[in-house]
C-alpha positions, 0 to 999 in steps of 0.5 A, spaced: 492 419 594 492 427 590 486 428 587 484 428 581 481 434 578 474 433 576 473 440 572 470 437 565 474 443 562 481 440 563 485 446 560 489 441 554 491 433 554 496 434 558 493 436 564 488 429 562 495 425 562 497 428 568 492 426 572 491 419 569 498 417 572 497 421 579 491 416 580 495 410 578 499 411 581 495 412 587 491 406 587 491 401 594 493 395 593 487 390 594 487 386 601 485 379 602 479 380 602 478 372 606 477 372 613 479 365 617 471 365 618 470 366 611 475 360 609 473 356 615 465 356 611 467 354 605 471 348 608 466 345 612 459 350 613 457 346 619 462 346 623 464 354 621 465 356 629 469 350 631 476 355 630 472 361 632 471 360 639 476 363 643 473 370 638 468 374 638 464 374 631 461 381 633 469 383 633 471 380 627 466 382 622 466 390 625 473 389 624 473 387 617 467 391 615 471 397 617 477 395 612 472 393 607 468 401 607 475 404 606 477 400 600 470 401 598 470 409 599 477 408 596 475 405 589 468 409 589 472 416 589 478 413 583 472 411 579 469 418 580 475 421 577 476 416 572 469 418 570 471 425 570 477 424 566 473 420 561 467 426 560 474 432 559 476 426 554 469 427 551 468 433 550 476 435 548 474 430 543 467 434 542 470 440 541 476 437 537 470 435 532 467 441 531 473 444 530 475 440 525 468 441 522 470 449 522 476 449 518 474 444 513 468 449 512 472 455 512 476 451 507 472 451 502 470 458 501 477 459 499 476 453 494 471 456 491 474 463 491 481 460 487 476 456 483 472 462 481 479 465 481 481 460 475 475 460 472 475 468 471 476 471 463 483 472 462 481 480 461 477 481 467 483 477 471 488 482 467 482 488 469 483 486 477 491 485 476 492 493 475 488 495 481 494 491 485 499 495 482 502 500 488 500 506 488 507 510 485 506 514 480 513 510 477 515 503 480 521 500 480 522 492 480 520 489 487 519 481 488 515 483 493 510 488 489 506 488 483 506 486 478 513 481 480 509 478 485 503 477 481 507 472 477 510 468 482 503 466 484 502 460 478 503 458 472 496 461 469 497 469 472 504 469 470 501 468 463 497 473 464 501 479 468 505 478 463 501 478 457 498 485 460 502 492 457 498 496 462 501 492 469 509 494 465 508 501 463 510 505 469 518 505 469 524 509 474 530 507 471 536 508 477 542 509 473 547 507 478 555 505 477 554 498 481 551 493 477 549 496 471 549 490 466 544 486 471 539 492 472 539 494 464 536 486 463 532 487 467 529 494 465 530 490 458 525 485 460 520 490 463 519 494 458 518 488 452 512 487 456 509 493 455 508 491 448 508 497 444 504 501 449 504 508 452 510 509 457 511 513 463 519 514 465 523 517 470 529 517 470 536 520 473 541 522 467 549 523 467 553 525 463 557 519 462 552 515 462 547 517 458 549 513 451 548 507 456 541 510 457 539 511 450 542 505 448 537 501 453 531 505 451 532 506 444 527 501 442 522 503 446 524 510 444 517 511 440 513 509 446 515 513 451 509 518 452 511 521 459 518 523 462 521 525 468 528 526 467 533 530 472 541 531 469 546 531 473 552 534 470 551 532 462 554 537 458 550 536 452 542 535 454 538 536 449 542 529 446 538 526 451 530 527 448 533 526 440 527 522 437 522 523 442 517 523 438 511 520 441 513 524 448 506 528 451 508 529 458 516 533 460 518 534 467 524 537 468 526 539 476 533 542 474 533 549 472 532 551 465 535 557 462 533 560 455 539 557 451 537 550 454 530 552 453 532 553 445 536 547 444 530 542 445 526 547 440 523 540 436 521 537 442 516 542 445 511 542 439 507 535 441 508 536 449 501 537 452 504 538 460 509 540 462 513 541 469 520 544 469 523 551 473 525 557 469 529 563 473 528 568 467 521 572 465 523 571 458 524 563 458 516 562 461 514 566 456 518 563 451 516 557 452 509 557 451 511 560 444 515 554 443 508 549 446 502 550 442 499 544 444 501 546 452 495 545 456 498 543 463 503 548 466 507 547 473 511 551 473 517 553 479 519 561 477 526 564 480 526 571 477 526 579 478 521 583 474 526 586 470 523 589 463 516 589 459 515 582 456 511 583 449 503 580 449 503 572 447 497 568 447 496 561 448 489 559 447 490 551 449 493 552 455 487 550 462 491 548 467 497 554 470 501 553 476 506 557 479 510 554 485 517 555 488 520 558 495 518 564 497 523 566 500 528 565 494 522 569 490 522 577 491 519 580 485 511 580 483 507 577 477 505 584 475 509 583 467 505 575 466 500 578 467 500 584 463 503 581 457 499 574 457 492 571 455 489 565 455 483 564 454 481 557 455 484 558 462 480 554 468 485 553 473 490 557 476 494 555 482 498 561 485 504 559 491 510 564 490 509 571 491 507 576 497 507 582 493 499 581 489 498 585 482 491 585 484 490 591 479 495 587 473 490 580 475 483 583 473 486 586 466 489 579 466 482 575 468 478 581 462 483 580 457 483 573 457 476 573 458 476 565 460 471 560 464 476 559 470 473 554 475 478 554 480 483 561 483 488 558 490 492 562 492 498 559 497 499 561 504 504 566 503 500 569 498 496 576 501 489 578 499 483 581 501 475 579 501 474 584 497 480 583 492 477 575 492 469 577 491 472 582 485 475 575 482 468 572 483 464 578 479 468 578 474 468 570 473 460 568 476 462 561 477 470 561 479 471 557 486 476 561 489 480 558 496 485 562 500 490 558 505 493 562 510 499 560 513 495 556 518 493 552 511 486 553 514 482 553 508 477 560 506 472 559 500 470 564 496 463 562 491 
């Protein structure tokens, strides 16, 4: 007979049903347990040892004994495994309760989180919904991301999502040749959910399809506050920014050259930040003059110093940026310098020039006479301690940072 495995931690019931079949399998067929004494007794019991004479009864009786303790050890052991396998089934079952127990337990804080969930006033529900939003300065409609996927959960956050402008005010419009008349509905439904609020728009222009475009965006045209916009061979751009009147915020990755700098004349008056590249002197300059109520400048500059540039003023203007590639731009910001104020100037952030008009920016920073806060310089720009301590003398609280081309940072105070 194989034994049965009496560990009390059977690994699973499968083990326990094999070792139920391996023991009936294994068990004895019982013998006759009648000796010819035995029948002979209960026949006649006073004349039991007539038959039996020719035998002896020691030899009988040891003989049967021998037999009997044999199926005896035989039954006691398959009871043994049978009471093993009834303590596994015991305590698989334990083990099964409490598990049971658990999961009904840990089910019940979630129901409590869905009926809270369900019970949460409908501004703060729309308040949580906003931080589900990724993290893209512009999102694109994605089943998979907020705020699609936040009304395909229920009946209930749909009508919330969809009822909330701020989840809808974020857009990238891929104008593309394939599909066209599905992405424009779809563009179409988002953009009705914002419900007359601010919009924030990226999009790619061609000339072809730029009356496909504004057509697309003319009802809205007078919620678009930020607009990022790159052109791809359009032959007359600044059609493209008519009736843009509530737009605040403008970047523009294309080069931009004085005349097309003109040609948005209207649009400049209401920008407050601005993003575009320039590739002459005059064009930045001219800009400023065109955007009175400019107070953020990022700025990507390809040009040669050429000539003096007439004084200019621009007292909004707090955050500058000058940026591009260093190895396009050779010149020097000596004739900026020399030619603009800002007084209301608190951040400059210098990334191009390797050739540093130190003297040109201390009259820059007298002149000006602003409450600059924060100087940093990129890492191809070369200064000395001594022309950064110069800085902070002139301007007791400016911050100064300094990246060397290992981009460690140096602070000045």
């Amino acid at each position: 007979m194989q034994p049965v495995n009496s560990n009390p931690n059977l690994a699973a019931v499968s083990d326990i049903i094999s070792a139920i079949q391996n023991l009936l399998h294994s068990q004895t067929t019982m013998l006759d347990l009648d000796t010819p004494y035995s029948r002979a007794a209960l026949l006649n019991p006073n004349q039991c040892a007539i038959g039996l004479e020719d035998q002896s009864i020691n030899a009988i009786t040891t003989e049967r004994n021998t037999e009997r303790n044999h199926q005896l050890d035989t039954v006691l052991h398959e009871i043994s495994d049978l009471e093993a396998i009834m303590n596994v089934i015991q305590n698989l079952y334990q083990q099964r309760v409490e598990k049971k127990n658990k999961i009904i337990q840990s089910m019940n804080p979630h129901m409590r989180l869905r009926l809270a969930l369900w019970r949460l006033p409908t501004e703060i529900l729309s308040y949580i919904f906003v931080y589900c939003l990724p993290e893209d300065r512009y999102l694109s409609p994605a089943s998979r991301q907020a705020p699609i996927l936040l009304t395909r959960i229920c009946r209930r956050w749909r009508e919330v999502a969809v009822g909330t402008p701020s989840l809808w005010c974020k857009l990238w419009v891929a104008v593309e040749h394939n599909d066209w008349q599905k992405r424009a509905f779809c563009y179409d439904v988002w953009l009705k959910r914002t419900l007359g609020h601010p919009l924030s728009l990226a999009l790619r222009c061609y000339n072809n399809w730029t009356p496909l475009v504004r057509s697309l965006l003319h009802p809205y045209i007078h919620q678009i506050s930020s607009l990022k916009i790159e052109f791809e061979q359009v032959e007359q751009p600044e059609c493209v920014f008519k009736d843009f009147s509530a737009l605040q915020e403008l970047i523009i990755p294309n080069h931009i050259t004085f005349k097309l700098l003109c040609s948005f004349a209207p649009l400049w008056a209401h920008l407050t930040k601005v993003e575009l590249f320039v590739d002459e002197p005059d064009a930045f300059l001219h800009l400023l003059r065109l955007c009175p109520n400019l107070s953020s400048l990022k700025i990507c500059v390809k040009f040669f110093q050429k000539k003096s540039l007439r004084p200019f003023t621009h007292p909004k203007l707090q955050f500058l940026r000058f940026y591009g590639d260093p190895w396009i731009f050779r010149g020097s910001l000596r004739g900026i310098f020399d030619a603009l104020s800002v007084p209301n100037l608190r951040v400059l952030h210098v990334w191009i020039t390797s050739t540093w008009p130190h003297e040109e920016f201390k009259t820059f920073l007298t002149r000006s006479a602003c409450p600059l806060e924060s100087l940093v310089f990129g890492n191809t720009v070369i200064t000395t301690v001594e022309q950064r301590a110069e800085y902070v003398a002139l301007v007791p609280f400016l911050k100064v940072v300094a990246l060397k081309p290992s981009r460690t940072r140096i602070r000045y105070k």
